[in-house]
N, C-alpha and C positions, 0 to 999 in steps of 0.2 A: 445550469446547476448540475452536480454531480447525480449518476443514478446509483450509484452506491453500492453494486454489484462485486463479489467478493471473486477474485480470482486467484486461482492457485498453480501452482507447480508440485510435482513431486519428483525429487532427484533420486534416485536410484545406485548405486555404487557397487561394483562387484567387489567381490570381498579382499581378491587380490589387490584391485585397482587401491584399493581405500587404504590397505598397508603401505601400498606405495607413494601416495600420494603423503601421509599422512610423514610417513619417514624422510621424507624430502623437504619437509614445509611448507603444503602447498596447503592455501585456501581455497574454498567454496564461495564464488563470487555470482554475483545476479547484478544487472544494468535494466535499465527503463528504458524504452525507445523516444525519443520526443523530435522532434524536428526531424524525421527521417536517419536521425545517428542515435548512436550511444557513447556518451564522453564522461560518464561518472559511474564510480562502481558504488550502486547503490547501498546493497548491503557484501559484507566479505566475513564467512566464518570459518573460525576454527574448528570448532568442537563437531562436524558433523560426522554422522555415521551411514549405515547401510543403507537404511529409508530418511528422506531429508520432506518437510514439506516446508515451502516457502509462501507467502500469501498475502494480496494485499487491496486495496480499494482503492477508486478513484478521488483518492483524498487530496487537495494540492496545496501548497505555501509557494506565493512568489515572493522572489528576492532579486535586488540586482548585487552584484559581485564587480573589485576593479580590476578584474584578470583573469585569466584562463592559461592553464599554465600546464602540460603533462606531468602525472606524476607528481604531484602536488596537492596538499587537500583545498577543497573549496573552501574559500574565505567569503561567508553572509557581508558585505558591506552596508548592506542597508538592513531597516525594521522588514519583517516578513508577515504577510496579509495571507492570509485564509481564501482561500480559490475555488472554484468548481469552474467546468467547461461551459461556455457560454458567460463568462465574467471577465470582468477588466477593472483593471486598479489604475491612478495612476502615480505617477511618480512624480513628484515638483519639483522646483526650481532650488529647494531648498534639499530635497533628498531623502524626500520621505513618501511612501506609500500609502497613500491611502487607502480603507475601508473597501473591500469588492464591491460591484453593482454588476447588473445583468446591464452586457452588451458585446459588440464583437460578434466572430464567430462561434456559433452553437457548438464546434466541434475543437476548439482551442480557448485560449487565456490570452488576453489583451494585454499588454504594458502599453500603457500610453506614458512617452516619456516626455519629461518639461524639465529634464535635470539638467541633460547633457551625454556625454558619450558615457554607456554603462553596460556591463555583459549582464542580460538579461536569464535570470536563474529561477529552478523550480525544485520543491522539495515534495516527498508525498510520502504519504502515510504506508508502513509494511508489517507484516508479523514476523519476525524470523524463524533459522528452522528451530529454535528453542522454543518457540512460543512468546517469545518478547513483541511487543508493540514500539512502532519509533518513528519519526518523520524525520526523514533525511534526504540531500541533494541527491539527484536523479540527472540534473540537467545544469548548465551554464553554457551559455553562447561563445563560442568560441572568437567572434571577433564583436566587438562595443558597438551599439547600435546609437544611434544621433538621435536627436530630435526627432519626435514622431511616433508613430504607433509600432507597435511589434508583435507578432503572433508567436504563439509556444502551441505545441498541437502536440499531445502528448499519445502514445498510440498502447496500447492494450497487448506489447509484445513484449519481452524478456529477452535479452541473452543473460544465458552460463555456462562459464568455465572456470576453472582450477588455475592458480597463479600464485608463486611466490611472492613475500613481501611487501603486501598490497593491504592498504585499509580501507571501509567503511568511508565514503566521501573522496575519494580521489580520482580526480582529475586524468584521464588518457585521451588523445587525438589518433593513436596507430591502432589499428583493429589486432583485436586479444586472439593469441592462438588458443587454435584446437575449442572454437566455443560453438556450442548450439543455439540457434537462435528458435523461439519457443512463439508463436503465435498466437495469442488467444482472442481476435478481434471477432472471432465468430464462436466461442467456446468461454467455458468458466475454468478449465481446468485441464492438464495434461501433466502423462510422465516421462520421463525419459530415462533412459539407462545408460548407465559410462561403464562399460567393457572393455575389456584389453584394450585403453586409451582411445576407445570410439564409442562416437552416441547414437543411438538406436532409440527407437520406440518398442519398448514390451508389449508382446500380445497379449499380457496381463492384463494391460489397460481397461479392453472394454469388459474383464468381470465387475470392475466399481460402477456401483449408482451412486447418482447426484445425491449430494448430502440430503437428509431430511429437514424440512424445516420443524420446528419445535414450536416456536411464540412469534406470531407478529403484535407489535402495539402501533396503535394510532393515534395521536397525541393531538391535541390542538392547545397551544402553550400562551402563556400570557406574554411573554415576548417574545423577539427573536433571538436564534440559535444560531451560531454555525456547526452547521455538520461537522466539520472536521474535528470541532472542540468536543463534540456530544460523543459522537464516534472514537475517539480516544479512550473518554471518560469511563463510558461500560466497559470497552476491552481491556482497561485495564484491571474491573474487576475479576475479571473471567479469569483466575487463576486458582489452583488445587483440584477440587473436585470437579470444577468446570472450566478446567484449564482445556476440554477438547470441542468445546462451544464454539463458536464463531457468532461477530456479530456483524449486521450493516444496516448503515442507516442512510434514509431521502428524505428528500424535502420538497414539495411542489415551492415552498415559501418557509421563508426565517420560521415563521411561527405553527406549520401544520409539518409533524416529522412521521416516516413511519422506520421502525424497528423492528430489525428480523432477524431474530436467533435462530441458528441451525447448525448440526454438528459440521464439525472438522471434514473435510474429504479424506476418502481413504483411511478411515480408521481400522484396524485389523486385531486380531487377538483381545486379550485383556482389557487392551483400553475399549475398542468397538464393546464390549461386555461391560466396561463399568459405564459407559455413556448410557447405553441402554437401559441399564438395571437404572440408574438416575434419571432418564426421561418417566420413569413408569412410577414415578413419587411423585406426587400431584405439587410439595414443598416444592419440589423446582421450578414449577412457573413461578411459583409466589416471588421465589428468590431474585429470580431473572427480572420480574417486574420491579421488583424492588430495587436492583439494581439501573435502572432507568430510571425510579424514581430519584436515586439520592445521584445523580449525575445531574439531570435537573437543577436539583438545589444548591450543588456547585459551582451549576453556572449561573446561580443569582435567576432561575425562571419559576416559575408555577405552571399547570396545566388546567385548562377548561374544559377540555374535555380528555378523557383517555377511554379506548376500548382494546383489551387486550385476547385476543385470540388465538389459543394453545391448536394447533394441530401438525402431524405429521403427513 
């Protein structure tokens, strides 16, 4: 199962660098690591500026795909099933995925294939640097895998770079120039700075603390959940005045969740000021519970037990 740990980047841009990048038409691209490569650019934006934070959780959807193709977007060929690490789905005879169960390796996602030759694909859950929530390809096997089992082992690292004419979902086999790659297997979060066309680590860095947490809730539900469905659901309300909240959520089991609201990393000026001024209104737990509540009932659950515990 997922543990639901929120990780982040913060990009950085000099202010030259960003006119120039900007005037050229170049995008702000981010990849997932999974199998030891990166072959899909998971998210690619336009709109970014000086400070960027990107962000995202161990969220996963597999799919299988009939090609891999550079420069290309990913084409879902099959239904896409809800994942965490330590799970395995499989695929049948007829081409459909079924339903995860815990098995495999603890530290990867299982395809057990009965279809036939199929490029074995992973999608996961990210924030962009606007703040949007989305589940999008990260990964496809670059050559068809047969009959039999197949492991995805997805890794907790990042690359990005800046690139022309590139979207969201697409398909590359040639390593990206000029990109950093960003490790966070032992870390929740890092920044990096793009300077006269090179990246650096700012000794800014270590003035940020870890975000604070805000609200954990503990839920025991009258049925089972997927994380990935539950975890969408809230962050998607987290917008306006709690658009600098972050949420994540685990699961020992379908039906026992816990939920952990805590600010944004790196929040600075203004906003660091209104998140605060908003944690010190007691209305905000209420809110944020409430928002777990009506997520719940979206996905057709009730709870039997819930304890929600507000602290920083």
């Amino acid at each position: 199962m997922t543990d639901g740990q929120i990780k982040s980047v913060d990009i950085q841009i000099a202010q030259a660098d960003l006119k120039t990048l900007k005037d050229s038409g170049y995008k702000l691209c981010f990849a997932k690591k999974v199998n030891g490569t990166y072959n899909v650019v998971w998210q690619s934006a336009e709109k970014y500026l000086h400070d960027n934070t990107f962000s995202w959780q161990p969220l996963y959807q597999l799919f299988g795909s009939n090609t891999f193709q550079g420069n290309v977007n990913v084409k879902v060929a099959t239904n896409e099933v809800a994942v965490g690490l330590g799970d395995q789905a499989t695929l049948d005879k007829d081409g459909n995925l079924g339903e995860a169960s815990t098995g495999g390796p603890a530290t990867g996602i299982t395809m057990i294939n009965q279809f036939g030759p199929i490029h074995p694909g992973l999608s996961a859950y990210s924030t962009d640097i606007n703040g949007n929530g989305s589940t999008t390809p990260i990964y496809v096997g670059e050559s068809p895998i047969v009959l039999g089992n197949d492991l995805l082992t997805p890794v907790e690292a990042v690359q990005v770079w800046f690139e022309q004419d590139v979207a969201t979902g697409t398909m590359f086999s040639v390593a990206r120039s000029n990109a950093v790659d960003i490790d966070l297997t032992s870390g929740n979060s890092a920044v990096r700075l793009y300077s006269d066309g090179k990246w650096s680590t700012p000794k800014s860095q270590a003035l940020y603390a870890d975000p604070a947490t805000i609200l954990t809730i503990i839920a025991g539900l009258t049925a089972a959940v997927i994380v990935h469905d539950l975890a969408t659901k809230i962050a998607s309300k987290l917008s306006g005045v709690y658009k600098d909240i972050q949420v994540s959520v685990t699961a020992a089991d379908g039906q026992s969740v816990k939920i952990v609201y805590s600010e944004k990393p790196r929040l600075t000026g203004t906003r660091q000021t209104q998140t605060q001024l908003l944690l010190l209104n007691p209305a905000t737990i209420d809110q944020l519970s409430e928002f777990a509540l009506e997520a719940f009932a979206q996905l057709g659950v009730g709870y039997r037990t819930l304890n929600a515990m507000p602290g920083r």
